[in-house]
N, CA, C and O atoms as a GROMACS GRO file, in nm:
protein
  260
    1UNK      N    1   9.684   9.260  10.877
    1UNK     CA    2   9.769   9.317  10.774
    1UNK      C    3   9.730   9.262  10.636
    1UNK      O    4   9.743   9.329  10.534
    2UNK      N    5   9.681   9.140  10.637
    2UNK     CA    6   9.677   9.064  10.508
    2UNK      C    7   9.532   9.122  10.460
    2UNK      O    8   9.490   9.095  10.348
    3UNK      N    9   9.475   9.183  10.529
    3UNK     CA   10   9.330   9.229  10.519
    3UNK      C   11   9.298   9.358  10.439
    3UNK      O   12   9.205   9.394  10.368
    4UNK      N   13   9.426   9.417  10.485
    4UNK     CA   14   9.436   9.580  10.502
    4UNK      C   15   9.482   9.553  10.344
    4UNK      O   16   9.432   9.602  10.242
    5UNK      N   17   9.573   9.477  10.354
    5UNK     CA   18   9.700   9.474  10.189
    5UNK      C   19   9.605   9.444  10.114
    5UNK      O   20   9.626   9.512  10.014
    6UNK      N   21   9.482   9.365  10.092
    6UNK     CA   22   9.390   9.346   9.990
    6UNK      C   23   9.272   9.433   9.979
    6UNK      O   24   9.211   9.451   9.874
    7UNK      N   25   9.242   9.488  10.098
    7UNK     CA   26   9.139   9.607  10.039
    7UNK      C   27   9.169   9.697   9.965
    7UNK      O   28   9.100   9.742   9.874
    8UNK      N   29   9.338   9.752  10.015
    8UNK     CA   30   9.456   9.863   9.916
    8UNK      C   31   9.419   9.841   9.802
    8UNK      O   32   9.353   9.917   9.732
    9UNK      N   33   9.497   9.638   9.751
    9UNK     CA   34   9.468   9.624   9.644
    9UNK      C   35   9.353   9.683   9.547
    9UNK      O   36   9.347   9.771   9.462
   10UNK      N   37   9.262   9.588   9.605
   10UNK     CA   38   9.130   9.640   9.574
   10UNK      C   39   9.056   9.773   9.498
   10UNK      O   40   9.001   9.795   9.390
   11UNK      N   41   9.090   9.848   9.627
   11UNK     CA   42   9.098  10.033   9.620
   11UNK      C   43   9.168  10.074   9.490
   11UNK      O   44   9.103  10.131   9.402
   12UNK      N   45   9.325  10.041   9.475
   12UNK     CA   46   9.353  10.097   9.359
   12UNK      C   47   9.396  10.022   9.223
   12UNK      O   48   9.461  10.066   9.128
   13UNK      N   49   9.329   9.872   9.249
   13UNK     CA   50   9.270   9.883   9.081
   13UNK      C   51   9.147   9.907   9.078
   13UNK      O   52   9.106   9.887   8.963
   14UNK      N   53   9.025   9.958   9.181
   14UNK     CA   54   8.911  10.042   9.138
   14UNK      C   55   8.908  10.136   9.085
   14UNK      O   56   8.856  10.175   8.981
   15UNK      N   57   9.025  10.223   9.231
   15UNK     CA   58   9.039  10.369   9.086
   15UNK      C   59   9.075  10.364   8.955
   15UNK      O   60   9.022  10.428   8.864
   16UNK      N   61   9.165  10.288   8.947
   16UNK     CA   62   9.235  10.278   8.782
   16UNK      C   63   9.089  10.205   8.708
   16UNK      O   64   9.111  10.192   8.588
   17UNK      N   65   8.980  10.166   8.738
   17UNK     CA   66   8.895  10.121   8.645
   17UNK      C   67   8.926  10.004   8.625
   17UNK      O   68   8.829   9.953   8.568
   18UNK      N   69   9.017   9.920   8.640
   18UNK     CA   70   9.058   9.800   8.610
   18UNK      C   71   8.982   9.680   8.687
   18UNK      O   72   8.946   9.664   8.804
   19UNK      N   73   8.973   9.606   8.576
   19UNK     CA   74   8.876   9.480   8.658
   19UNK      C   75   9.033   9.354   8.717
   19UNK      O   76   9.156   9.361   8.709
   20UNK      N   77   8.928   9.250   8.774
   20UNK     CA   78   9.060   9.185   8.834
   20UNK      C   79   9.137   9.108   8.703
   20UNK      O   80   9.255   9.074   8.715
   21UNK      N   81   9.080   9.090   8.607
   21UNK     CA   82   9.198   9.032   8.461
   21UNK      C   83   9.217   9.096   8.435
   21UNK      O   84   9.317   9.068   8.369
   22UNK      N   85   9.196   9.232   8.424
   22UNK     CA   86   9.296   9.304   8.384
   22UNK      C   87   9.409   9.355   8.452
   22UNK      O   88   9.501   9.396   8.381
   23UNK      N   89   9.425   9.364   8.622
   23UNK     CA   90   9.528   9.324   8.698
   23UNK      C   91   9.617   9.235   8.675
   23UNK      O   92   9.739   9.248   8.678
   24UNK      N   93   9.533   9.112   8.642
   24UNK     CA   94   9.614   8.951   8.629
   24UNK      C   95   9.680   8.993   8.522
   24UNK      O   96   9.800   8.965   8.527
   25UNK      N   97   9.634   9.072   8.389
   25UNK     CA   98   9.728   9.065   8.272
   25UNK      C   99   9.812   9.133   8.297
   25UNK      O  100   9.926   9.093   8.272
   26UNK      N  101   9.795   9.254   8.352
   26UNK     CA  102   9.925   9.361   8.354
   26UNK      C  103  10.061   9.301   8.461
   26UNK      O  104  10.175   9.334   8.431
   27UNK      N  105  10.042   9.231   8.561
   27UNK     CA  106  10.098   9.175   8.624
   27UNK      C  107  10.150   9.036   8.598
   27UNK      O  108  10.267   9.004   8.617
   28UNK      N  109  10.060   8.961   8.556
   28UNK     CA  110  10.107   8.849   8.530
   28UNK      C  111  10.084   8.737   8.617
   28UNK      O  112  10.123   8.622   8.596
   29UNK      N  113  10.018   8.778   8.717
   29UNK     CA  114   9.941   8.713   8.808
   29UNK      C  115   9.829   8.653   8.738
   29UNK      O  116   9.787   8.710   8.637
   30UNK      N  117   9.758   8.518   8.789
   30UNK     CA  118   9.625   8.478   8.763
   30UNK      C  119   9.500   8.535   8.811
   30UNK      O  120   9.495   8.544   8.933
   31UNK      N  121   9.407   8.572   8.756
   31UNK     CA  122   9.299   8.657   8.814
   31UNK      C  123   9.215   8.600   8.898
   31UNK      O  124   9.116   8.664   8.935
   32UNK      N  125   9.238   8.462   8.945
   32UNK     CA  126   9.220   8.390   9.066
   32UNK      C  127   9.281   8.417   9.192
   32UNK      O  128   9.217   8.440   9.295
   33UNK      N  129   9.414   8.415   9.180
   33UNK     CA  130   9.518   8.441   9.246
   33UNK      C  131   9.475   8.647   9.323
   33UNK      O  132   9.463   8.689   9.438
   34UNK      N  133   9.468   8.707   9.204
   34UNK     CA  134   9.428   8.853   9.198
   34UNK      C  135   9.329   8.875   9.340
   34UNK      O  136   9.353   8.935   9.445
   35UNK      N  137   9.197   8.792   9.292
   35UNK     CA  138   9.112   8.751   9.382
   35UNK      C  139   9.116   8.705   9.548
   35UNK      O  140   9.049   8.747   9.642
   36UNK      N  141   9.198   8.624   9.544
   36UNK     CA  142   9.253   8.550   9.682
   36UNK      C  143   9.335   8.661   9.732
   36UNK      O  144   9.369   8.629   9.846
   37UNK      N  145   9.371   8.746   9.710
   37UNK     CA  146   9.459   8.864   9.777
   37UNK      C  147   9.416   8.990   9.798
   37UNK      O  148   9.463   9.082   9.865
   38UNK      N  149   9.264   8.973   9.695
   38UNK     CA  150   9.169   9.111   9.777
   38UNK      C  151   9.102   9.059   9.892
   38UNK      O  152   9.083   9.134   9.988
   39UNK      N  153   9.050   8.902   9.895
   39UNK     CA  154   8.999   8.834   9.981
   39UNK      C  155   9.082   8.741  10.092
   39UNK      O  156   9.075   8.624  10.131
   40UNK      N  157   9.180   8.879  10.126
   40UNK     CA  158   9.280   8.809  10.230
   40UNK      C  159   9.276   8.644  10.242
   40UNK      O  160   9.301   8.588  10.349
   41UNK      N  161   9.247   8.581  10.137
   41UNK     CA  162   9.300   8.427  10.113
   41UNK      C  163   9.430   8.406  10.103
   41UNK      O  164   9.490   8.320  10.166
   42UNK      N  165   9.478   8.484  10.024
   42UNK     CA  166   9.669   8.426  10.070
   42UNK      C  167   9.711   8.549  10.106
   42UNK      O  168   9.664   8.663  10.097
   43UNK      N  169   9.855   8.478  10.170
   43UNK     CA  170   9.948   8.573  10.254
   43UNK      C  171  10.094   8.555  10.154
   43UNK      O  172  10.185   8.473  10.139
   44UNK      N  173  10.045   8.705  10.091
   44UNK     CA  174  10.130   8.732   9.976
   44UNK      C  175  10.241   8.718   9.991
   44UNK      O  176  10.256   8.753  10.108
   45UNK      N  177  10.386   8.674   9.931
   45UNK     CA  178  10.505   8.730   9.942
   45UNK      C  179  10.544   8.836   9.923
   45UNK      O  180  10.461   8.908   9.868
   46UNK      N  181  10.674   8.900   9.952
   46UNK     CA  182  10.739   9.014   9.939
   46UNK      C  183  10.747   9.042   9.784
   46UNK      O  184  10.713   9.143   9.722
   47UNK      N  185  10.799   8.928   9.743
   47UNK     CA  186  10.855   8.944   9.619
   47UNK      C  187  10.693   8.968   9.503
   47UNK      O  188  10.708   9.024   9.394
   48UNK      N  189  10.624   8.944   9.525
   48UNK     CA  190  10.429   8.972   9.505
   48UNK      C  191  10.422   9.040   9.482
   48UNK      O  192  10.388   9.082   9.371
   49UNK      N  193  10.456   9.101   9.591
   49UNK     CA  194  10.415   9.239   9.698
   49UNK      C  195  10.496   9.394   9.599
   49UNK      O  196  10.462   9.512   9.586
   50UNK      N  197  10.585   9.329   9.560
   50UNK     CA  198  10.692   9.411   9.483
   50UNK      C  199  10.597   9.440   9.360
   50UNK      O  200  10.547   9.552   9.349
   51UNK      N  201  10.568   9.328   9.256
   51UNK     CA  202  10.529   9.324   9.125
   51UNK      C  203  10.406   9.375   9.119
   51UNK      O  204  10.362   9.429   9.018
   52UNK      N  205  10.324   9.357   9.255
   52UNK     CA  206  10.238   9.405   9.243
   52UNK      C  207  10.214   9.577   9.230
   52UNK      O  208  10.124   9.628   9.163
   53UNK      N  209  10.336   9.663   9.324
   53UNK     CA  210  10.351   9.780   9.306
   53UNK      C  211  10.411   9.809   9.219
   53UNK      O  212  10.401   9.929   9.196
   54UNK      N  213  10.495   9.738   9.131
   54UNK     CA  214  10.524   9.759   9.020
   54UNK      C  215  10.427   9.758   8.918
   54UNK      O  216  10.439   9.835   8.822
   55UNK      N  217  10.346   9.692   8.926
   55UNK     CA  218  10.207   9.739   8.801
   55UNK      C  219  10.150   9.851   8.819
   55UNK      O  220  10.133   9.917   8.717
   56UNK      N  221  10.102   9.912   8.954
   56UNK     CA  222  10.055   9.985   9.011
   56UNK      C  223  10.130  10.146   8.995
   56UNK      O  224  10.067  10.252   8.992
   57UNK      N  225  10.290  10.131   8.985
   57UNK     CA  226  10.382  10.261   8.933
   57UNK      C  227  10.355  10.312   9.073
   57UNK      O  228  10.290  10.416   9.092
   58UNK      N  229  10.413  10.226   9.187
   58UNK     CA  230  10.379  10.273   9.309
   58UNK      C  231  10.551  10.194   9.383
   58UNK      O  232  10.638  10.125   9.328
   59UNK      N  233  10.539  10.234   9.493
   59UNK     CA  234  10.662  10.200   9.523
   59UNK      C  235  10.606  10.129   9.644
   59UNK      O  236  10.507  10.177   9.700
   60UNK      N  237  10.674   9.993   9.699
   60UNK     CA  238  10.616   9.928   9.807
   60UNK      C  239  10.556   9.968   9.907
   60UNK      O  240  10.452   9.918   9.950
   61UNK      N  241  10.609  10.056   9.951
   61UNK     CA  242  10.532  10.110  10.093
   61UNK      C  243  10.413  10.203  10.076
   61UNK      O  244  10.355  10.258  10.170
   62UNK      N  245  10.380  10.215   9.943
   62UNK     CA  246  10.248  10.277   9.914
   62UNK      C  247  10.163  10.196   9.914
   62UNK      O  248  10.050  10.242   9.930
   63UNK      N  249  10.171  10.084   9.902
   63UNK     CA  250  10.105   9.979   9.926
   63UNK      C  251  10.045   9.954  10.048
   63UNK      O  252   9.951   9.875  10.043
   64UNK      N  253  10.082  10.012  10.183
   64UNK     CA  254  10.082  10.002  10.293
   64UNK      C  255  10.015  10.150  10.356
   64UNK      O  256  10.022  10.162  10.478
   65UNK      N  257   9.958  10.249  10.287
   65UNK     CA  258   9.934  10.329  10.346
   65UNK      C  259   9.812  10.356  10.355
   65UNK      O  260   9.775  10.451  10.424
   0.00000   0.00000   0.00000
């Protein structure tokens, strides 16, 4: 799952063109951090998991599909 959730990631800040600081800025995340979660290195929280689809203008479970 933690695999799947970071390739997503991945996938759609590719489409959007966005590099990983520019994820980190819009989010507010560190672009280290950004990194470790395309590279199933951490096992995100929910609450992450949220902000992260909130940058994205996606709703959680799109995250998952």
């Amino acid at each position: 799952m933690v695999i799947k959730f970071g390739n997503q990631v991945r996938k759609l800040r590719m489409e959007k063109g966005w590099s990983q600081e520019t994820l980190s800025f819009k989010s507010g995340f560190h672009r280290t951090y950004i990194g470790m979660i395309e590279r199933a290195e951490r096992n995100i929280s929910l609450k992450n998991i949220e902000r992260i689809a909130k940058t994205f203008d996606l709703k959680i479970e799109d995250l998952f599909k």
